[in-house]
C-alpha positions in Angstrom: -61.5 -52.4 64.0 -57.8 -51.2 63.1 -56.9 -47.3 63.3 -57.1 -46.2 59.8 -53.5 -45.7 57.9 -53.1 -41.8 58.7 -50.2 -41.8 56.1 -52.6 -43.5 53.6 -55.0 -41.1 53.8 -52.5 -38.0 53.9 -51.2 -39.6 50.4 -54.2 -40.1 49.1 -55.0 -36.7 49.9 -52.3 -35.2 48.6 -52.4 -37.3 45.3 -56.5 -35.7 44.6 -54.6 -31.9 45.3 -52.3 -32.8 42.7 -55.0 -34.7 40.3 -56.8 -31.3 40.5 -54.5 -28.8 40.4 -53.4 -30.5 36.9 -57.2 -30.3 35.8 -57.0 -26.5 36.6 -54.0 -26.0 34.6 -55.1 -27.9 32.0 -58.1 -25.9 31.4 -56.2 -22.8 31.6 -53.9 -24.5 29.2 -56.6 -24.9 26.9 -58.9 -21.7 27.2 -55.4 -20.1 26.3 -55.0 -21.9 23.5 -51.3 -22.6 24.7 -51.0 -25.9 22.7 -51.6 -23.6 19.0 -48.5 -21.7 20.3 -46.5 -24.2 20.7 -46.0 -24.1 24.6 -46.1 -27.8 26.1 -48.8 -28.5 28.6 -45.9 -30.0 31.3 -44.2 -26.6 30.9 -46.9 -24.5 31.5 -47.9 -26.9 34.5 -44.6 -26.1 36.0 -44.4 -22.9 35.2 -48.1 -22.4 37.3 -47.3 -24.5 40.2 -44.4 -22.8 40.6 -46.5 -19.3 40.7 -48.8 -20.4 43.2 -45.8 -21.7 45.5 -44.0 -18.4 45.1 -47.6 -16.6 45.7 -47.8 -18.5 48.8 -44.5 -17.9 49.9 -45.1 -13.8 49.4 -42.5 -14.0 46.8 -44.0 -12.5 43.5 -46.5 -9.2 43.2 -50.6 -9.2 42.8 -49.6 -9.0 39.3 -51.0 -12.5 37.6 -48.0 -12.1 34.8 -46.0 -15.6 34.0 -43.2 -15.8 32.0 -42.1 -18.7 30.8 -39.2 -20.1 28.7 -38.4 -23.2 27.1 -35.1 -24.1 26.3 -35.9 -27.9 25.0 -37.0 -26.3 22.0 -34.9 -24.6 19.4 -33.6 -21.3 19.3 -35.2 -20.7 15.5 -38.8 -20.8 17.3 -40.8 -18.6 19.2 -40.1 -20.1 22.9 -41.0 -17.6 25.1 -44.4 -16.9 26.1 -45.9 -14.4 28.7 -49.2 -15.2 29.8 -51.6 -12.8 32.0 -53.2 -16.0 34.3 -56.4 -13.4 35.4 -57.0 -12.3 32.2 -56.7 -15.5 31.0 -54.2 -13.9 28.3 -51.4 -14.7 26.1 -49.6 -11.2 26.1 -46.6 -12.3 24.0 -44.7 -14.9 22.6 -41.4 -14.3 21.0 -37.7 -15.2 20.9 -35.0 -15.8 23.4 -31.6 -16.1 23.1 -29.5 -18.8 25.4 -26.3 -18.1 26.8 -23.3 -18.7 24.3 -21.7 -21.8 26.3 -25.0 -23.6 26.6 -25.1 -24.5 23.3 -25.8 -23.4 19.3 -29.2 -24.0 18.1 -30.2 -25.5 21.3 -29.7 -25.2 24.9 -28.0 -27.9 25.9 -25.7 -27.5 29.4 -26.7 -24.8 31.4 -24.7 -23.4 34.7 -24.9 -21.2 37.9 -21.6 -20.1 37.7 -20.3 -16.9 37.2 -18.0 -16.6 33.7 -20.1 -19.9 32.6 -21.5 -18.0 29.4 -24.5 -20.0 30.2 -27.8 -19.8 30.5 -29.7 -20.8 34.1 -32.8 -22.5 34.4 -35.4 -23.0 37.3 -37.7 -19.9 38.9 -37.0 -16.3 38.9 -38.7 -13.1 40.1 -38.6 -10.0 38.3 -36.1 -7.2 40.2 -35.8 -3.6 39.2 -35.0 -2.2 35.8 -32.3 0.3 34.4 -30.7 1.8 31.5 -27.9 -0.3 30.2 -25.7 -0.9 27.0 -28.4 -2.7 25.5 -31.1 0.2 26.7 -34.4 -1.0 29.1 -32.8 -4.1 30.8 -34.9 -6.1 34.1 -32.9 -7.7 36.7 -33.8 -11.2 37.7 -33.5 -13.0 41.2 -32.9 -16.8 40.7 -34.6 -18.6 43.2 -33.3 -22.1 43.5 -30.4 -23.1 44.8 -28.0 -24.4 42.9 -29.4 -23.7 39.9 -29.5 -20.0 39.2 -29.5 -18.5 42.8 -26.2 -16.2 41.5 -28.0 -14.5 38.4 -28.2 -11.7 40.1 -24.2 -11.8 40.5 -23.7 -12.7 37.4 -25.9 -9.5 35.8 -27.9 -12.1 34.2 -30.7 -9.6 32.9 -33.7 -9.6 30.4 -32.6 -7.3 27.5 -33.3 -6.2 24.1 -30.7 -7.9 21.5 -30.2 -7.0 17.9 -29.4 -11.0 17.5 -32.9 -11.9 18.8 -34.7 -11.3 16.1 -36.0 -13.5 13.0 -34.1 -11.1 10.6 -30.9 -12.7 12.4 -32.2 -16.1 12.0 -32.7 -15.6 7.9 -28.9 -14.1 7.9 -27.5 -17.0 10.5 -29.8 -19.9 10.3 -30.0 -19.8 14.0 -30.9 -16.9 16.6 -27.7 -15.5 18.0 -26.4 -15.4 21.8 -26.1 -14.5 24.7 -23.7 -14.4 27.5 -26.2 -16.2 29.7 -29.4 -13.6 30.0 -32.6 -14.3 28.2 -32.2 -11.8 25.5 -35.5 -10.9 23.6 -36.2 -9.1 20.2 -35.3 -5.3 20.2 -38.0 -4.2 19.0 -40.6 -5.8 21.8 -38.3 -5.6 24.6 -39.9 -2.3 25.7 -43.3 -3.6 26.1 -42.0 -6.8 27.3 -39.9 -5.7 30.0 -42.8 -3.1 31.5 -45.6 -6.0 31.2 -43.5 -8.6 33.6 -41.5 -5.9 36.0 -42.5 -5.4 39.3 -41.8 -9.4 40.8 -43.5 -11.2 38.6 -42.6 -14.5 38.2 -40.3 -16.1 35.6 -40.0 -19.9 35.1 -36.8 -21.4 32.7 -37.5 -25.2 31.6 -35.0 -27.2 30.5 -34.4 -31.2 30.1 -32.3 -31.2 32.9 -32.5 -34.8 34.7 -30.8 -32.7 38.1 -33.4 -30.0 38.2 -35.5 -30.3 41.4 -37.3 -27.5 43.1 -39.2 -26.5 46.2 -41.4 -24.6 43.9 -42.9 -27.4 42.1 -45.1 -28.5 44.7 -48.6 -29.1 43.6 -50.2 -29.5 47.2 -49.1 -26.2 48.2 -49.9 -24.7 45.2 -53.4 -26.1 45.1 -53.7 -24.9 48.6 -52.7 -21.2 47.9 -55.3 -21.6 44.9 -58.0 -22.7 46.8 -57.5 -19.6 49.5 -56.9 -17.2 46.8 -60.4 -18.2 45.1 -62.2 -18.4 48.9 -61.2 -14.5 49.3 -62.7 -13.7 45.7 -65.8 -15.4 46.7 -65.9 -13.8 50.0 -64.7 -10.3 48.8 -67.9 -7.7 48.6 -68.5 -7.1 45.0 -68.7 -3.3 43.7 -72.5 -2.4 43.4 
């Protein structure tokens, strides 16, 4: 008998990690009722693979807060959602604004350079927050390379925006923008701001054919799920 196909059965493997991360996900997905609000299942798949990788990595907080954006969708609909993964929450979904460059209605080129005007896609973690112009304002660290690693440079922030709001839409027939930070209604940013602060992570989607990421590994991400649901199980419960 032949030595059996090591690589075969590494890929095979891998491909039954991936087949049931996406079956976590998409029960997640659907206890959430993510598909009523809009939010595409591949986004939120993403967005959660990319949580566990940056768990993994020690790069986010205990905190189970997501936020996620979609830019493939216009800027007239509610395209931001934040989702509390434990809690098995939808905490809010609102408006964002895209940068001014990246397009009108919709995001459509998006950059990593400073002066751009444009808006970044790819994973984030939440930073500190401070009093600016536009009041309560979070700082963002881009994570991959390339693609919005100079946010941070470029003061692209989460803020509150007078021209993030439906009343803008009514008066413009679009939401208004940016120069490049996800800018959110006024009136929620508050809450908004204090519910994802603290490294949390932050995942911007676009229908970008370039994007790639270290963060969208599904192995990895099934593996850092797996240990993180061994230490609940082997954690003493309260009596």
């Amino acid at each position: 008998m032949g030595k059996p196909d090591t690589r075969k059965i590494k890929d095979r493997v891998s491909g039954y990690r991936v087949m049931k991360f996406n079956q976590v996900a998409y029960s997640l997905y659907s206890y959430m009722n993510l598909q009523e609000t809009g939010l595409k299942f591949e986004v939120f798949d993403k967005a959660l693979t990319g949580y566990y990788n940056m768990k993994r990595k020690g790069q986010v907080s205990d905190k189970p807060v997501i936020t996620i954006i979609d830019y493939t969708k216009s800027s007239n609909e509610k395209r931001l959602w934040v989702v509390d993964i434990d809690k098995k929450e939808v905490l809010f979904n609102t408006y964002v604004s895209h940068g001014r460059n990246s397009g009108q209605e919709y995001a459509e080129y998006f950059s990593n350079e400073n002066e751009s005007y444009m808006s970044s896609i790819g994973f984030y973690v939440t930073d500190n927050t401070y009093y600016g112009k536009h009041g309560l304002s979070l700082k963002l660290e881009g994570l991959d390379q390339g693609f919005n690693t100079n946010a941070r440079d470029r003061c692209i922030v989460m803020h509150g925006a007078e021209y993030a709001t439906a009343d803008f839409i009514r008066q413009a027939g679009r939401l208004g923008r940016s120069l490049g930070c996800p800018a959110i209604p006024m009136e929620k940013h508050d809450e908004i701001i204090r519910a994802v602060m603290g490294g949390t992570a932050v995942y911007a989607h676009a229908a970008h054919d370039a994007y790639t990421s270290q963060y969208l590994d599904h192995v990895t991400a099934m593996a850092e799920l797996v240990s993180e649901r061994s230490k609940e199980i082997a954690a003493p419960k309260a009596s």
